[in-house]
Backbone bond lengths (Angstrom), bond angles and torsions (degrees), N, CA, C in turn:
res aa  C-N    CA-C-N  psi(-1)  N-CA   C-N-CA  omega(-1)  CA-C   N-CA-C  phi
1 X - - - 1.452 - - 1.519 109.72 -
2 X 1.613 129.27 137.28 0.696 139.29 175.17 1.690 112.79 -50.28
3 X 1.550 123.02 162.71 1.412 121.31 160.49 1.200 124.41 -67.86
4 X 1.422 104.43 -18.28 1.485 98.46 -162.41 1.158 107.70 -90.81
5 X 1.628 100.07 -148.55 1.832 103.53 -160.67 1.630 114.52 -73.11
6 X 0.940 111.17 136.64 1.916 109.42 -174.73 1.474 88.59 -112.50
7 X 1.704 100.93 123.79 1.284 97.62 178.16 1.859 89.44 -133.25
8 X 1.589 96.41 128.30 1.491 121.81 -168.35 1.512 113.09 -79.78
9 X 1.559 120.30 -32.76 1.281 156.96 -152.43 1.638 105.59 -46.82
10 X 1.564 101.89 -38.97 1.287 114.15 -151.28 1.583 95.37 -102.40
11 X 1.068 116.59 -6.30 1.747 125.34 170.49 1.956 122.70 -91.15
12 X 0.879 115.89 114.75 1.471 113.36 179.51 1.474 109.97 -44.38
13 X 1.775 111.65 125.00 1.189 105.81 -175.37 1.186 93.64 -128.19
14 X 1.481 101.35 152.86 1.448 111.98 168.92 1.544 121.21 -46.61
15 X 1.283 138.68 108.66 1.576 119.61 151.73 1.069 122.85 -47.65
16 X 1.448 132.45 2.06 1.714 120.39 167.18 1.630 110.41 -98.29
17 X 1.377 97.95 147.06 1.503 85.13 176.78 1.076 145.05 -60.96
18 X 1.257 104.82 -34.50 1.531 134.96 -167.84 1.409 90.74 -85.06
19 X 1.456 136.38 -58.44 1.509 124.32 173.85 1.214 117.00 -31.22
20 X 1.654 121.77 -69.98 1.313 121.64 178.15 1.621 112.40 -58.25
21 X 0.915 127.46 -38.37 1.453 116.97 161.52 1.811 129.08 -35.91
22 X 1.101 96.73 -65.33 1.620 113.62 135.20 1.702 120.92 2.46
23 X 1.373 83.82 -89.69 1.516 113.70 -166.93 1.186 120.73 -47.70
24 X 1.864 101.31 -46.39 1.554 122.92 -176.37 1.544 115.34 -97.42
25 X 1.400 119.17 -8.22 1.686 120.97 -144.39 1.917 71.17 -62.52
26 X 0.862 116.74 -113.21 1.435 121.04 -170.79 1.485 138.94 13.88
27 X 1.414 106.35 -43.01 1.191 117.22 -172.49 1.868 104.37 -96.22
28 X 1.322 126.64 -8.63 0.984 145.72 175.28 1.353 95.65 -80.96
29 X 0.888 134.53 -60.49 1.411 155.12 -155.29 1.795 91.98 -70.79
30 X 0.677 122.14 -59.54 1.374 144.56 -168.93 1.858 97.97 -55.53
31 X 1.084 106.58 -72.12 1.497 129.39 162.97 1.640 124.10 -28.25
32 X 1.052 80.49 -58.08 2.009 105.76 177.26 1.889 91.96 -50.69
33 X 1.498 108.39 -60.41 1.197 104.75 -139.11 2.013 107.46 -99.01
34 X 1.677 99.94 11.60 1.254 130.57 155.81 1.323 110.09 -62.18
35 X 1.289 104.82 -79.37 1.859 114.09 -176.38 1.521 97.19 -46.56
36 X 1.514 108.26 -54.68 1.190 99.55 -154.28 1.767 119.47 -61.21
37 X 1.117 116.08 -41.93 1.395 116.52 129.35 1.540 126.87 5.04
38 X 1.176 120.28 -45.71 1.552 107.87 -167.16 1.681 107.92 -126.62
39 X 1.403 105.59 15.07 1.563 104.19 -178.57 1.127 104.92 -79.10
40 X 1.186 132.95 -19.38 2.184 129.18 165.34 1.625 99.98 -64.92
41 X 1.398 121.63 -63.25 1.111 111.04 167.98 1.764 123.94 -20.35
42 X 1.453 90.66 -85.96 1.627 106.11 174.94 1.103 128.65 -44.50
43 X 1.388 124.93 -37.54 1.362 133.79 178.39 1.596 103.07 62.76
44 X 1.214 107.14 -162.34 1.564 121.83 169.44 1.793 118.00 -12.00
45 X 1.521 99.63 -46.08 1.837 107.04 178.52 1.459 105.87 -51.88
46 X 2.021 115.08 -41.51 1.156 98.79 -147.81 1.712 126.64 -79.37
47 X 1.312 112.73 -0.57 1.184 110.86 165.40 2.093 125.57 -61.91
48 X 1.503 99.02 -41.75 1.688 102.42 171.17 1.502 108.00 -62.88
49 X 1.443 92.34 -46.61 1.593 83.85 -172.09 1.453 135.45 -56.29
50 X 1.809 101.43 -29.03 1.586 116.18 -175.64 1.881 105.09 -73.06
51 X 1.740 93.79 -25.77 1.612 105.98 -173.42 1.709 89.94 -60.18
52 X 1.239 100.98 -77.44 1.715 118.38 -161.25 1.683 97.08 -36.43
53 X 1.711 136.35 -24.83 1.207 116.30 -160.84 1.587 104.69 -124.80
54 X 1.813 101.45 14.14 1.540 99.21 172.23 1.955 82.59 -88.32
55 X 1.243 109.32 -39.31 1.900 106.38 -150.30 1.448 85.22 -72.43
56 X 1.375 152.55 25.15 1.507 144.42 169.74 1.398 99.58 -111.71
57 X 1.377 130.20 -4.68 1.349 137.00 -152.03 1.652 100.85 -87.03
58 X 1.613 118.08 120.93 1.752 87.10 176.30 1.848 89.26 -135.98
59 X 1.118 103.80 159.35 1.504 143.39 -3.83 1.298 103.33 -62.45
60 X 1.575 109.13 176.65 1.424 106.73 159.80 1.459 136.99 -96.79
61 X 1.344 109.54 20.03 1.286 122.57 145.25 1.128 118.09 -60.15
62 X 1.405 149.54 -63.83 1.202 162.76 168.61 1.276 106.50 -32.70
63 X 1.657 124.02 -69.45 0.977 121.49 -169.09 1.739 117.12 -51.00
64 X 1.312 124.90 -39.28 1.370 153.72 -174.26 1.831 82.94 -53.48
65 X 1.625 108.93 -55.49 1.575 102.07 -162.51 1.734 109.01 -81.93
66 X 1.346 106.77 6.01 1.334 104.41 169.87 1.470 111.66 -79.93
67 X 1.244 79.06 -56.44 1.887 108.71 -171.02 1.370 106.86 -48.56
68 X 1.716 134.56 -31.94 1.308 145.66 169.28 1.240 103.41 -73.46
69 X 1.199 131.94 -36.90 1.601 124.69 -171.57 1.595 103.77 -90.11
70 X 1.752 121.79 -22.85 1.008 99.88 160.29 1.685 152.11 -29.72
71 X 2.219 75.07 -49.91 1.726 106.62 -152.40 1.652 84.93 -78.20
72 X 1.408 120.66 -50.74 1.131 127.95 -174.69 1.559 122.19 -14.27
73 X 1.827 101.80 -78.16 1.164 132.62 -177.71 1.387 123.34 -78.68
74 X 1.618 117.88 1.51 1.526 126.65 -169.98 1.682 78.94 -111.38
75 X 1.456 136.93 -14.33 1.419 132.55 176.45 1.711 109.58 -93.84
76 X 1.365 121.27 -28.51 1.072 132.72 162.39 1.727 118.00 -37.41
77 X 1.467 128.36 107.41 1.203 135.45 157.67 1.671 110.54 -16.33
78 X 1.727 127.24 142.71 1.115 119.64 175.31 1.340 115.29 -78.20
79 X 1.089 123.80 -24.26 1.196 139.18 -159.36 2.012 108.14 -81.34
80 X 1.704 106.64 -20.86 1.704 124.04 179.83 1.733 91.63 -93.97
81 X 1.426 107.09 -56.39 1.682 87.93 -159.17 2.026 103.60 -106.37
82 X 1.409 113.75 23.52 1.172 112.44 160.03 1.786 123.61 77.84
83 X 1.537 97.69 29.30 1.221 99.45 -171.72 1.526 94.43 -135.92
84 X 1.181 113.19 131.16 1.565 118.35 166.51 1.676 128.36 -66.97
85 X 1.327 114.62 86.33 1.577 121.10 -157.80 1.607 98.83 -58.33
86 X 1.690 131.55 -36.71 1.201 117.18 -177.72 1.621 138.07 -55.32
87 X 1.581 105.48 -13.15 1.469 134.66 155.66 1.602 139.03 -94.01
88 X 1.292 109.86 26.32 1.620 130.31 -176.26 1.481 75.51 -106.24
């Protein structure tokens, strides 16, 4: 998935929550672990930057399920999701 703005808007979404939850858990998931990806890179930047490209996120449902899978997987042991936490 691209960095940029993912805009969901234009896709039929479920009106239930839990449907669209559904729909997106994955691709959120996917997303999360993009950025998350480049915060050694980024260093110090990468916290604004992940800010500046959750608040481009629409709807804002979605963004919320990024932003949870962020916190999720940045709490995740390095050793489960494959990232060495002593270098973030």
């Amino acid at each position: 998935m691209a960095q940029g703005r993912a805009d969901l808007q234009g896709q039929r979404v479920s009106s239930d929550r839990a449907g669209f939850h559904a729909q997106h858990q994955a691709r959120a998931e996917a997303q999360a672990r993009e950025w998350l990806a480049q915060r050694t890179s980024m260093q110090g930047a990468w916290f604004n930057w992940v800010a500046a490209q959750l608040y481009q996120l629409s709807p804002a449902e979605y963004a919320a399920m990024v932003r949870r899978e962020l916190e999720r997987l940045a709490a995740v042991p390095a050793s489960i999701n494959g990232r060495d936490r002593d270098h973030c």
